[in-house]
PAKE-748754 format. One record per residue (C-alpha): residue number from 0; residue in three letters; x, y, z. Coordinates in pm, 1 decimal. Each point is the difference from the previous one (the first is absolute). Layout:
REM PAKE-748754
NUM:ALA:X:Y:Z
...
***
This chain:
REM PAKE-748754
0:UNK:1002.8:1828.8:10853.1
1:UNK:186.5:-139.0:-268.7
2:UNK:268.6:250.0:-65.7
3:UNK:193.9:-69.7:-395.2
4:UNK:287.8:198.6:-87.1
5:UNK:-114.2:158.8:-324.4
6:UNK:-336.7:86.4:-180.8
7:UNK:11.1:10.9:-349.6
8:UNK:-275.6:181.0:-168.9
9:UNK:-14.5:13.2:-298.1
10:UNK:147.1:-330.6:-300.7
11:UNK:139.5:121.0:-316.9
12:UNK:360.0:-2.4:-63.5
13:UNK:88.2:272.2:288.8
14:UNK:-158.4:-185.9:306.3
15:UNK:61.6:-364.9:-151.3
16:UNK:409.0:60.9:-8.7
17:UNK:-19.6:128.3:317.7
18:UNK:-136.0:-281.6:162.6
19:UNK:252.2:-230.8:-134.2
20:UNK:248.6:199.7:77.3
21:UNK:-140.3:27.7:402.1
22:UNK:-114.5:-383.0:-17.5
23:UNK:348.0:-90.1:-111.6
24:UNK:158.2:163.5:286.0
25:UNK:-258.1:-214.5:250.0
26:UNK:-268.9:279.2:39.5
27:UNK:-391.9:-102.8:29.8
28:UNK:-140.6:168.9:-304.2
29:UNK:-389.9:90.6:-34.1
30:UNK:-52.9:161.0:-387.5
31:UNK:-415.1:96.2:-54.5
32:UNK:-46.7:43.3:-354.4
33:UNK:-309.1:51.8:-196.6
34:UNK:128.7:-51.0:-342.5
35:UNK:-56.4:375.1:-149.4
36:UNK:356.5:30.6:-127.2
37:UNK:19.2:270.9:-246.2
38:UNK:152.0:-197.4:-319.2
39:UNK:-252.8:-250.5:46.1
40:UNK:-143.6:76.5:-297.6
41:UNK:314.6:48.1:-202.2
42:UNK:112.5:-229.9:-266.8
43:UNK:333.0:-76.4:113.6
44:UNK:255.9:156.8:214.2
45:UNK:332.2:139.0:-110.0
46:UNK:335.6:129.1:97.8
47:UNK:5.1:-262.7:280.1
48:UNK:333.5:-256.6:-98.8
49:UNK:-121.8:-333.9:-83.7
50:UNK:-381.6:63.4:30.3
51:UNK:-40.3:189.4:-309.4
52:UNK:-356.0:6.9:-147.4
53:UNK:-127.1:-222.3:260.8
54:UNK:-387.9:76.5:125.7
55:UNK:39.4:170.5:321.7
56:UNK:-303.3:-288.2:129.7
57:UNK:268.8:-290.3:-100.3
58:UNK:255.8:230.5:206.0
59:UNK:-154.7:-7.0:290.1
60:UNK:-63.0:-371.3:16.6
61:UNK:353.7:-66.0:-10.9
62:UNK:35.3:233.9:219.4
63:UNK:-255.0:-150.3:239.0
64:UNK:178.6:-348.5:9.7
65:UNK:342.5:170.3:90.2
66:UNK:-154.7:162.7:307.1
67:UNK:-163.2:-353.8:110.2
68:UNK:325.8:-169.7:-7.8
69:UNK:117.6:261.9:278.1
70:UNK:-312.7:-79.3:237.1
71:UNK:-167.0:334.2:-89.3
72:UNK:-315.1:46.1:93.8
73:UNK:-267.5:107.2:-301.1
74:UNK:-328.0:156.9:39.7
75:UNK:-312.4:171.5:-273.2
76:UNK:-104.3:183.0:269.6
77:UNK:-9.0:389.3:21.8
78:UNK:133.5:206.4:265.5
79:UNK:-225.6:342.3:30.4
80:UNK:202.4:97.5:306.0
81:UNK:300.6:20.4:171.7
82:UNK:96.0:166.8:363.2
83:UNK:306.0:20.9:221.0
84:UNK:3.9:-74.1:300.1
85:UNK:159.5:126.9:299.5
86:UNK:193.3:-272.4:58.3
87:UNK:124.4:59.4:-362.1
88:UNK:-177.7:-302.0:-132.6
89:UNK:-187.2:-0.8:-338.4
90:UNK:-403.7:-92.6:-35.1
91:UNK:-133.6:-59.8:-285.9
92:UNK:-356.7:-39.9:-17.8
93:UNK:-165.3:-195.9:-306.0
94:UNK:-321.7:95.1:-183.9
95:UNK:-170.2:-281.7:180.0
96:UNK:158.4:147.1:371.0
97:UNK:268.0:-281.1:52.4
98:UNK:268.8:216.7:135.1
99:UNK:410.4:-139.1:-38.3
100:UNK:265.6:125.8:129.8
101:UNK:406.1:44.9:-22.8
102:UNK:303.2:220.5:86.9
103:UNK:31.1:135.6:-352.8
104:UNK:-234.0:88.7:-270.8
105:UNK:85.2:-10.3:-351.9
106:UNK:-264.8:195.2:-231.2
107:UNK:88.7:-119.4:-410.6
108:UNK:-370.9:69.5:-104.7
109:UNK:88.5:247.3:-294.8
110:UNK:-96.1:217.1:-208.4
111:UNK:-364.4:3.3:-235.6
112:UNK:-37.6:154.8:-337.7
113:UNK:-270.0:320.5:-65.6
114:UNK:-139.7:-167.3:-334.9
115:UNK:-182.5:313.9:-177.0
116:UNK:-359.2:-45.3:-48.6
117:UNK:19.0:-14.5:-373.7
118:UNK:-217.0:-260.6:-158.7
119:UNK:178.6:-307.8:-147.9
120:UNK:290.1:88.5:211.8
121:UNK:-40.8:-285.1:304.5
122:UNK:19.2:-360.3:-263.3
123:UNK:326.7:174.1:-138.0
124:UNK:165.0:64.4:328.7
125:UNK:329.0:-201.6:-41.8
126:UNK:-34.4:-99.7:-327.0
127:UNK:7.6:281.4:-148.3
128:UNK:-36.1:275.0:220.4
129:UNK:239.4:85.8:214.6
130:UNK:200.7:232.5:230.8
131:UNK:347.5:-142.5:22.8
132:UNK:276.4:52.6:-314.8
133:UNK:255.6:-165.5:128.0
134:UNK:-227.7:-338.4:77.8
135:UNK:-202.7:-8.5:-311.4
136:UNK:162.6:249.6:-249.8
137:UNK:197.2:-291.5:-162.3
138:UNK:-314.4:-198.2:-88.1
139:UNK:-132.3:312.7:-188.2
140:UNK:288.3:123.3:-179.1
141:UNK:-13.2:197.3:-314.3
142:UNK:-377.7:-49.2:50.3
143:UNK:-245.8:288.3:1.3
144:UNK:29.0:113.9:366.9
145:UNK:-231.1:252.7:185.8
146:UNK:32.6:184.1:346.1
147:UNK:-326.0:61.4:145.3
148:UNK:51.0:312.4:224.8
149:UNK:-378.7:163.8:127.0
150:UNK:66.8:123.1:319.3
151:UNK:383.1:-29.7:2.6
152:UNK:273.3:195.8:-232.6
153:UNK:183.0:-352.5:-124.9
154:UNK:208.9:153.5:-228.0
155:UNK:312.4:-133.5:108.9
156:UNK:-106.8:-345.4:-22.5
157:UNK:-108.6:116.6:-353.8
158:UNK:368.5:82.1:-19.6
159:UNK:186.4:-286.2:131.9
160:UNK:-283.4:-248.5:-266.0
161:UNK:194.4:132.3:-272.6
162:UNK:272.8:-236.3:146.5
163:UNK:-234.7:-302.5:-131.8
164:UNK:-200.7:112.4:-311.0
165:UNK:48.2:317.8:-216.3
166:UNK:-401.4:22.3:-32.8
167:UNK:-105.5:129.3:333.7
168:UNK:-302.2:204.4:51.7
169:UNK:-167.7:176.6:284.5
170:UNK:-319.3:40.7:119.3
171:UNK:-158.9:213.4:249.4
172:UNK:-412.1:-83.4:-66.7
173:UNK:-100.3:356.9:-4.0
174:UNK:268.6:195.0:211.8
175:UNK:213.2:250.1:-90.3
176:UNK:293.2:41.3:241.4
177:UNK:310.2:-25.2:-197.9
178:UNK:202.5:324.9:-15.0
179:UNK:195.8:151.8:-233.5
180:UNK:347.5:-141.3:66.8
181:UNK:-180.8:-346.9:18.3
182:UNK:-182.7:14.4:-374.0
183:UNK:330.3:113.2:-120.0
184:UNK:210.1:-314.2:147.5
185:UNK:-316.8:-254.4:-146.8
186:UNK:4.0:176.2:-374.6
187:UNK:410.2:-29.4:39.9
188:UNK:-13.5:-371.6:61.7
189:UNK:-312.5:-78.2:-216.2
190:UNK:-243.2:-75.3:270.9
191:UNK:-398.7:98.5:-139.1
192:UNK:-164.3:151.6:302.3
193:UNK:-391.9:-129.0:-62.9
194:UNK:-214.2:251.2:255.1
195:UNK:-305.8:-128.1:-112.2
196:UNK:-244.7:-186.9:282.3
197:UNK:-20.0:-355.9:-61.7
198:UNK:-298.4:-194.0:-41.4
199:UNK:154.2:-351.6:79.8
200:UNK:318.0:-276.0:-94.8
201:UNK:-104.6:-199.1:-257.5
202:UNK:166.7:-396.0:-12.2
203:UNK:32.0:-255.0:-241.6
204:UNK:91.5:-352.3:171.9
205:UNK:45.1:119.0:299.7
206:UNK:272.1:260.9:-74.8
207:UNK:-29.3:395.4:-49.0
208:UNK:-72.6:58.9:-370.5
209:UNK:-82.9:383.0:25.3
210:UNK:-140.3:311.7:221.0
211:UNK:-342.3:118.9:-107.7
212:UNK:-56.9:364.9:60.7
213:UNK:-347.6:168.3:50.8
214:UNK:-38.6:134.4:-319.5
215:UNK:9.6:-373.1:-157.1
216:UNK:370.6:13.1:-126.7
217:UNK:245.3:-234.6:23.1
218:UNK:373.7:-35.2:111.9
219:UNK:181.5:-353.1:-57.9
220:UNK:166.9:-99.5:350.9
221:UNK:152.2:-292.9:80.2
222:UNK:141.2:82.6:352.9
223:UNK:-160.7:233.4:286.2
224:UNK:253.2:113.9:295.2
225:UNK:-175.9:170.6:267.2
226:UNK:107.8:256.3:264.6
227:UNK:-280.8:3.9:224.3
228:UNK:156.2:-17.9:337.4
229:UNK:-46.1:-310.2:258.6
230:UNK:-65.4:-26.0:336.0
231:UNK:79.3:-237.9:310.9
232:UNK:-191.2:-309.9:26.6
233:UNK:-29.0:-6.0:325.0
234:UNK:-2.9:277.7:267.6
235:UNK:136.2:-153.4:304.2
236:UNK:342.8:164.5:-32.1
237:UNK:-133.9:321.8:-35.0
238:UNK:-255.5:-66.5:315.5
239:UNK:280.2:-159.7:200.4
240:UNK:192.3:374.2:-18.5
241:UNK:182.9:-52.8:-290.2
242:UNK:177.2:294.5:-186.5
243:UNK:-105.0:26.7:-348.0
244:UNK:195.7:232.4:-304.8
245:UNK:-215.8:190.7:-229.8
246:UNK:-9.4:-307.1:-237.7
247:UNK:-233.2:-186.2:267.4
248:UNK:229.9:-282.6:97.6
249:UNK:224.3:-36.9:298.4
250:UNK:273.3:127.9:125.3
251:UNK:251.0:-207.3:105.3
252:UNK:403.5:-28.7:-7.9
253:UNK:206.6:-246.8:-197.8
254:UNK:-67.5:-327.0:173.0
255:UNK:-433.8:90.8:16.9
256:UNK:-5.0:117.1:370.7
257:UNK:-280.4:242.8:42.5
258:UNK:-45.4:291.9:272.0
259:UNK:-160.0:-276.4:220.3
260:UNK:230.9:-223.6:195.7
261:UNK:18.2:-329.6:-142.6
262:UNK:-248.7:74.7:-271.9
263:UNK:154.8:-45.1:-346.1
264:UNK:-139.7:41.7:-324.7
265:UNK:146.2:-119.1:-330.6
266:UNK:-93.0:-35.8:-373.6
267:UNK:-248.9:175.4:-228.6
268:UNK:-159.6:186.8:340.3
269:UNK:354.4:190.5:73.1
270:UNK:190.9:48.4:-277.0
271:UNK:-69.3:187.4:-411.5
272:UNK:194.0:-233.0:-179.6
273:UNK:-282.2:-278.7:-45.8
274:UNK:185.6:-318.5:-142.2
275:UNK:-54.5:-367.8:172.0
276:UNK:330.0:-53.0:8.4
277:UNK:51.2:348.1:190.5
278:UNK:-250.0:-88.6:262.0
279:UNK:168.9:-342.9:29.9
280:UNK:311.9:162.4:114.7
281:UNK:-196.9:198.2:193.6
282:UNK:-161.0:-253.9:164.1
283:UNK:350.2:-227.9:52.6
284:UNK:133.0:346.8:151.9
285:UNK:-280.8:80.9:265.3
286:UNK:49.3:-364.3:109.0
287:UNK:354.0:-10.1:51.3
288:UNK:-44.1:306.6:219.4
289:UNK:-337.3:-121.4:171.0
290:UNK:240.7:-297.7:117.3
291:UNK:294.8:192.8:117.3
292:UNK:-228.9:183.9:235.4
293:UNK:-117.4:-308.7:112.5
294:UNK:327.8:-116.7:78.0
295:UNK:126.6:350.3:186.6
296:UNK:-380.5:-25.6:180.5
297:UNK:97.7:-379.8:120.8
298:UNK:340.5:75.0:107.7
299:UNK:-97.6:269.2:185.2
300:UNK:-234.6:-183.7:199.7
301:UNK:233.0:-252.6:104.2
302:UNK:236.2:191.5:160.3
***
């Protein structure tokens, strides 16, 4: 039995800077990726220092040669499982039933987007629909921007738009949960609160051009933002005894250790601030700490 030192799963920014980081420091790396990363569909990624506005597919292939240089070892195919074993050895069992194994397992699979069923909504997503300010907000400023808010009262990411455009609107496609104190604060900073249900986004080249409501009018939008929650792409953290927080993503402490010995998770799947470069660090943090228990584990067995 072919025994590595780490399993990867999971290849966007979080898992991909971790196995340089382990490869660097002479550890046999393993990363399974299936290529669902959550910006895939984004035009361009931002607030990450010198790769501003580049597509998060051109991203990864840099990122893909870096990790070859260090002798890591790539693979498309997905894990559905992972055990530990008594002798505190990780198996991972593919989709096909090839089973790996290694001392430590890494999980960087991330997070996944609820996209609301709304028709027209899905050929936007990323162009221009979106749920992140802070990574697309810039693109859109001063434009007409709308927060999309069904089953979820999004009112301070209403709020916090303003930052961007002074014409922000809100829509809540039929609901009516917004209190008092709320439609107060939105007629104080000029936000129109549209209750009406919608019949579908309506695009012009490929962009939002305006929400169609039931009753056949009409609102000019250029950018959705939508607050629809998201959910783990994988479950194997959660199945290997992993704590969760109300949020639905991991627990873990500062350097992505988990409740599990020598199961770490890091990126989008354990942490709420969702930026590539955050997961990066993330990533470059579990592995620094994945190694020093390697270290303490190697000195201790030969004494």
């Amino acid at each position: 039995m072919n025994i590595l030192d780490v399993i990867i799963i999971g290849g966007g920014p979080a898992g991909l800077n971790a196995a340089v980081v382990l490869a660097r420091s002479r550890r046999s790396v393993l990363v399974f990726d299936t290529g669902r990363q959550r910006n895939l569909l984004s035009k361009g990624m931002h607030n990450y220092l010198t790769r501003d506005n580049i597509l998060p597919a051109d991203f990864l292939k840099l990122a893909h040669k870096e990790i070859r240089k260090y002798g890591v070892n790539f693979s498309r195919r997905e894990i559905v499982s992972a055990k530990k074993l008594r002798t505190n050895i990780f198996r991972v069992t593919e989709k096909k039933g090839n089973e790996h194994f290694a001392k430590k397992l890494l999980i960087a699979t991330g997070l996944k987007d609820n996209i609301p069923s709304l028709a027209g909504i899905k050929p936007l997503y990323g162009k221009s629909v979106f749920h992140c300010p802070y990574c697309d907000g810039w693109e859109v400023k001063d434009k007409k921007i709308g927060v999309y808010a069904k089953n979820r009262n999004s009112y301070e990411l209403a709020l916090s738009l303003k930052t961007w455009s002074k014409n922000i609107s809100f829509y809540t496609d039929g609901k009516n949960y917004l209190g008092p104190v709320e439609k107060k604060l939105f007629r104080t900073k000029n936000i129109h609160v549209y209750t009406e249900k919608i019949q579908r986004l309506e695009s012009k080249n490929g962009q939002l051009a305006q929400i169609i409501f039931q009753d056949g009018k009409k609102q000019p939008c250029d950018a959705l933002f939508i607050s629809h929650g998201y959910e783990q792409q994988s479950s194997i953290a959660s199945d290997l005894g992993c704590t969760m927080n109300r949020q639905g993503v991991v627990n873990t402490n500062r350097l992505g250790q988990t409740n599990i010995p020598g199961l770490y998770v890091a990126g989008d799947v354990s942490k709420d601030m969702h930026f590539v470069v955050v997961a990066a660090a993330e990533g470059a943090k579990a592995g620094v700490s994945i190694n020093k228990e390697l270290q303490a584990e190697d000195t201790w067995k030969n004494e």
